[in-house]
N, C-alpha and C positions, 0 to 999 in steps of 0.2 A: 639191469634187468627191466626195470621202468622203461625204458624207451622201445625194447624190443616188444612189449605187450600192446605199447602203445603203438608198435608201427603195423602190428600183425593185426590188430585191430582197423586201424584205417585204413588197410592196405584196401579194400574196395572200394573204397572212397577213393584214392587214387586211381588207382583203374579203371575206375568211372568217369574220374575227370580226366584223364588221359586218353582217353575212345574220344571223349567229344572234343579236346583237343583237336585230334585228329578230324575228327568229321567238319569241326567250323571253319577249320583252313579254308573249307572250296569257298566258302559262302559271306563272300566279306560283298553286302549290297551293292555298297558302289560301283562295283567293280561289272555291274550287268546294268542297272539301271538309268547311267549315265547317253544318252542318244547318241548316237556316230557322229550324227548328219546335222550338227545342231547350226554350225553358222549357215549349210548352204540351205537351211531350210530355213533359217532365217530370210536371207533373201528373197526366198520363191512368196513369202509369207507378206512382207512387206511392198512387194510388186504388188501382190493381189488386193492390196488397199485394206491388208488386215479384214480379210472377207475369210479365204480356205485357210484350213487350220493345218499345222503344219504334218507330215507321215513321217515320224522318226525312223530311225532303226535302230537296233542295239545288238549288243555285245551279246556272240553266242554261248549260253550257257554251256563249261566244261563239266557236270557231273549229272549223276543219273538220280534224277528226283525221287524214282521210285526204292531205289537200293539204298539213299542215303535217309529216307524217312522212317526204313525199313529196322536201317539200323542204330536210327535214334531209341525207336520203341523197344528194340530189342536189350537197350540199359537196363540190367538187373537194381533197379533204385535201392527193391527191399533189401537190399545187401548191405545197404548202408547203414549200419548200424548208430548213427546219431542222428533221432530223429528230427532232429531243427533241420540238418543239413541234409538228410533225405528229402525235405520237404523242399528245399532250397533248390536242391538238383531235379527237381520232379515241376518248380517253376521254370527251368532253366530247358526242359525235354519242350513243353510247350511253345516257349518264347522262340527257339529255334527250329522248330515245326513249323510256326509259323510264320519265320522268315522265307525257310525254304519254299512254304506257297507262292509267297510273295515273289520268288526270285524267277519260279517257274510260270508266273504268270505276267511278268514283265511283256508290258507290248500288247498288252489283251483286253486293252478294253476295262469295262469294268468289272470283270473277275479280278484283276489286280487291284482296282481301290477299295475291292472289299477285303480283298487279301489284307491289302495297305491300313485298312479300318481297324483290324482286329489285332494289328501288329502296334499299329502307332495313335491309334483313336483321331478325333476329328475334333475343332474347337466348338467351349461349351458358347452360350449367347454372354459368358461373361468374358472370355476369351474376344471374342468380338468386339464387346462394348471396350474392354480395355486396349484393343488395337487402334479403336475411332478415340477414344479417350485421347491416345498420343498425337493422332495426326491435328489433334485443333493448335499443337504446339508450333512457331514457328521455326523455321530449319536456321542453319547457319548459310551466310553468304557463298553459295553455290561456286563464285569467281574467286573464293579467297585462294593465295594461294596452297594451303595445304592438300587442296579438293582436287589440285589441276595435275592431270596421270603423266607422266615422266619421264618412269621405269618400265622397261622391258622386261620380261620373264624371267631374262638370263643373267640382268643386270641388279636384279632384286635379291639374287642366290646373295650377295654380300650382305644386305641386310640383317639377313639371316644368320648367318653366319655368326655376325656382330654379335647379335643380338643374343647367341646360343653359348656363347663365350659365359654366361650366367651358370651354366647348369654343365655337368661333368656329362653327356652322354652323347655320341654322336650319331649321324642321319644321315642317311644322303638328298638331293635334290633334285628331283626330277621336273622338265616340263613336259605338257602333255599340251594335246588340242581339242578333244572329246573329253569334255568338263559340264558338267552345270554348275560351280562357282568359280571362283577365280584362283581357289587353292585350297588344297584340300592333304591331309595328312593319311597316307595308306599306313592301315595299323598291321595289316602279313608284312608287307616288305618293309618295314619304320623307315619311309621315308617322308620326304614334303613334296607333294608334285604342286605347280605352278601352271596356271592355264595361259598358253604359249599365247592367243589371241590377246591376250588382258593389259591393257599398259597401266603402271601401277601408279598413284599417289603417295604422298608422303603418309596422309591421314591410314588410307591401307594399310602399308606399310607397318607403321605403328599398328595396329588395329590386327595384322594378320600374325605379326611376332606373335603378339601377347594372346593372342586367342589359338592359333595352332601351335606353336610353339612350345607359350607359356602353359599350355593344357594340355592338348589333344595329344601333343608328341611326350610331354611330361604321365599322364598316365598310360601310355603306350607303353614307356621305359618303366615305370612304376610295374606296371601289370605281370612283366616276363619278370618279377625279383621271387615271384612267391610260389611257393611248394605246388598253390594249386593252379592250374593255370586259366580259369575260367574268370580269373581276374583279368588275362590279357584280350581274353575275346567279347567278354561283354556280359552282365548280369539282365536279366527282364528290364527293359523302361530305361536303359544307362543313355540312350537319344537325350531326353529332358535335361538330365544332369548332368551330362556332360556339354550341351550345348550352353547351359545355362554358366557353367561354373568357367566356359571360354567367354563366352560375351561379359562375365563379371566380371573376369580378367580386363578386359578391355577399359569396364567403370574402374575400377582398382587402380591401373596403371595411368587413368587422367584421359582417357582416349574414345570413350562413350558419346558420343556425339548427339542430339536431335537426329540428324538425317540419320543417322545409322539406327536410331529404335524406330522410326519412321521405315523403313524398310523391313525391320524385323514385324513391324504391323502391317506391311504392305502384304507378306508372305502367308499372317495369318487371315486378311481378309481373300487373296486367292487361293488357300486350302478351303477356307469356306466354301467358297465360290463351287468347288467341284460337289458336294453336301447339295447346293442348289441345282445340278448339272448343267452349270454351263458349259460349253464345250471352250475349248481354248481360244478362239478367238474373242470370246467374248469376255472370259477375263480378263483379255488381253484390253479389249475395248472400256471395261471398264476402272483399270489400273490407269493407261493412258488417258482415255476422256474424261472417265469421272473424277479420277484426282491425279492429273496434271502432271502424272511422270511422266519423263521421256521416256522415246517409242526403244533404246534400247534397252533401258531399266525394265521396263514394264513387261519387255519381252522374256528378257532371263528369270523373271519372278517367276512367271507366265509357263516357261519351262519347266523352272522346279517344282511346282505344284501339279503342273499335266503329266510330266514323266514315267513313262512304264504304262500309264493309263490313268492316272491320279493317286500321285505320291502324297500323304499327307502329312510325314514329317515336318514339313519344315512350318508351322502352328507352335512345337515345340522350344523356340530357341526364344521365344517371347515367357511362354510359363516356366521356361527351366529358369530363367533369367532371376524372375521372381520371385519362386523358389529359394532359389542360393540367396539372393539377395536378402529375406527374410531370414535367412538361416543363419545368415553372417551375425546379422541384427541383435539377433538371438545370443550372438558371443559363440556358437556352436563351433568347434572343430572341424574348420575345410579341408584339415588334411586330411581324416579319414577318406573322403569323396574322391582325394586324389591317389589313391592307393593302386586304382587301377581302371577299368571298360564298367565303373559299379555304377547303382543307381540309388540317391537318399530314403529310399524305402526300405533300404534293407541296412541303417547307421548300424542296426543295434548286432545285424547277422556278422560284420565286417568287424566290430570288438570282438562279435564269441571267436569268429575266425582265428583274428589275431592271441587271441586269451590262451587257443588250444595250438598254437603253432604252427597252422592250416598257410597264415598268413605274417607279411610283416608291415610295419608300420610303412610310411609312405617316405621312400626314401630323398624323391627329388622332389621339389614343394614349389606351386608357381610363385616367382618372384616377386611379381605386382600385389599378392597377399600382405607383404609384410606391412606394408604404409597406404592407406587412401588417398589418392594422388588427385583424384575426382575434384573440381574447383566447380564444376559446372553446376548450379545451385536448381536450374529446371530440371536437368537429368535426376538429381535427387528428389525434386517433387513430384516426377514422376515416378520414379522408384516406391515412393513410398504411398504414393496413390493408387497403384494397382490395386484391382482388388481378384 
């Protein structure tokens, strides 16, 4: 009889999260934000002596901005009879109101990096100072061979593969050519796409297993185990911590390099950058001239930070970093984090979950957790120098 009270009881709370189920299908960012046109505008860009800034295009939105906001608001919340989790769902109406701004202002200018602002926020002056913080560190030998790229898009699927042989759940592999990284995990379709222009590295390599694989696709598969499904589309703020808890993957499994926090700091000083309004080229001038990347590095940062109109995500994958890394510290439980799309603001909401049977433990756990494999003794002084 117990469980039947209990279900008729929750039953709106399921209903609730099975509408917006539904609704967050259309609206998975990437999937609009990404520019078309990105290598041949690369070129036109690099002609011009890095003077004109590049004119992307993007991906036309499939769904009706106005009907799907429509019937975001139209969520009977008060139905939900547990008030923690009324509240929780009523953070969850907002966060995705405000992606959908975001998705419908893609390409606009700066309506979208305010959209972007309120979605993802922008770095504080300590975010900053801890970006400059890292770049005083010296990189590793550029020419070693781990650094030198290899692997072709098609030729990396084995890697992977290998590498997934850890964990019971499978994927498939896609390459794409309209990318701004070099690979990236689609959480609608659980797949891996690979950016077909990219030739890969070993250090990658290692670096993309453990951080898409060992994370992104691990609470992918985590997320679709549990009753309620707003675990697989994403909780408010889950950008930070799940960025954070893949790059830690990365220190975890011995693979955290200088150059690679060196670029996670290049990212946060060109999301600054847009905060200043420079237009794109001049990030771009100031990534390449003021510290010394090459003009292809400096461009794709330069990308992800201008994209849609100024994306400012990517400031994120530096404080998520930190985050988790403190939290590790701590002795705290990474598995909860990896239960599903959650965000470390809400540990305590993701036990009640689980307490009330909303939710289950984390079934596939990133592998690089069990042991710190990390040798690299700067990488740690920095770690724990953050402030």
């Amino acid at each position: 009889m117990m469980k039947d009270s209990v279900s008729v009881k929750n039953q709106k709370l399921f209903e609730i999260d099975q509408k917006i189920d539904a609704l967050v299908k259309k609206i998975e960012m990437l999937n609009y934000v990404n520019p078309n046109n990105i290598e041949s505008e690369k070129e036109i860009f690099f002609n011009s002596k890095y003077l004109t800034d590049p004119k992307f295009t993007y991906p036309k939105r499939d769904f009706d901005k106005f009907s799907l906001h429509k019937e975001f608001f139209a969520l009977k919340i008060d139905d939900i009879e547990d008030e923690r989790l009324r509240d929780f769902y009523e953070d969850i109406i907002y966060f995705y109101s405000g992606l959908i701004q975001c998705i419908e202002t893609i390409g606009k200018g700066k309506r979208f990096y305010y959209n972007s602002l309120r979605s993802f926020g922008t770095p504080t002056e300590q975010d900053v100072e801890n970006a400059k913080f890292i770049l005083h560190f010296e990189s590793e030998d550029a020419k070693s061979e781990i650094f030198q790229p290899k692997y072709t898009a098609t030729e990396s699927h084995h890697f992977f593969r290998e590498y997934s042989k850890n964990y019971d759940f499978s994927y498939s592999i896609k390459n794409a050519t309209a990318m701004g990284a070099i690979a990236m995990v689609s959480n609608s379709i659980q797949a891996l796409v690979l950016n077909e222009n990219h030739t890969f590295s070993d250090n990658e390599i290692n670096i993309l297993t453990n951080h898409e694989i060992g994370v992104h696709m691990v609470t992918t598969m985590n997320g679709m185990l549990h009753p309620l499904k707003i675990f697989s589309h994403g909780f408010p703020n889950n950008e930070e911590t799940q960025e954070g808890l893949a790059v830690f993957s990365e220190y975890m499994s011995g693979n955290l390099t200088i150059k690679r926090l060196k670029e996670l700091a290049y990212r946060v000083l060109a999301v600054d950058s847009l905060a200043k309004g420079y237009s794109f080229s001049r990030t771009f001038r100031m990534l390449h001239n003021g510290y010394d990347l090459d003009r292809e590095e400096a461009f794709y940062i330069a990308v992800r930070a201008h994209r849609g109109g100024g994306f400012t995500k990517d400031y994120l994958y530096l404080t998520g970093l930190k985050k988790i890394y403190d939290y590790h510290q701590e002795g705290k439980d990474l598995s909860l984090l990896l239960t599903g799309k959650v965000s470390i603001e809400f540990v305590e909401d993701i036990k009640y979950m689980i307490a009330h049977n909303h939710a289950i433990h984390a079934k596939h756990v990133t592998d690089s957790y069990a042991i710190n494999k990390n040798t690299n003794k700067t990488v740690d002084f920095i770690l724990h120098n953050l402030k």
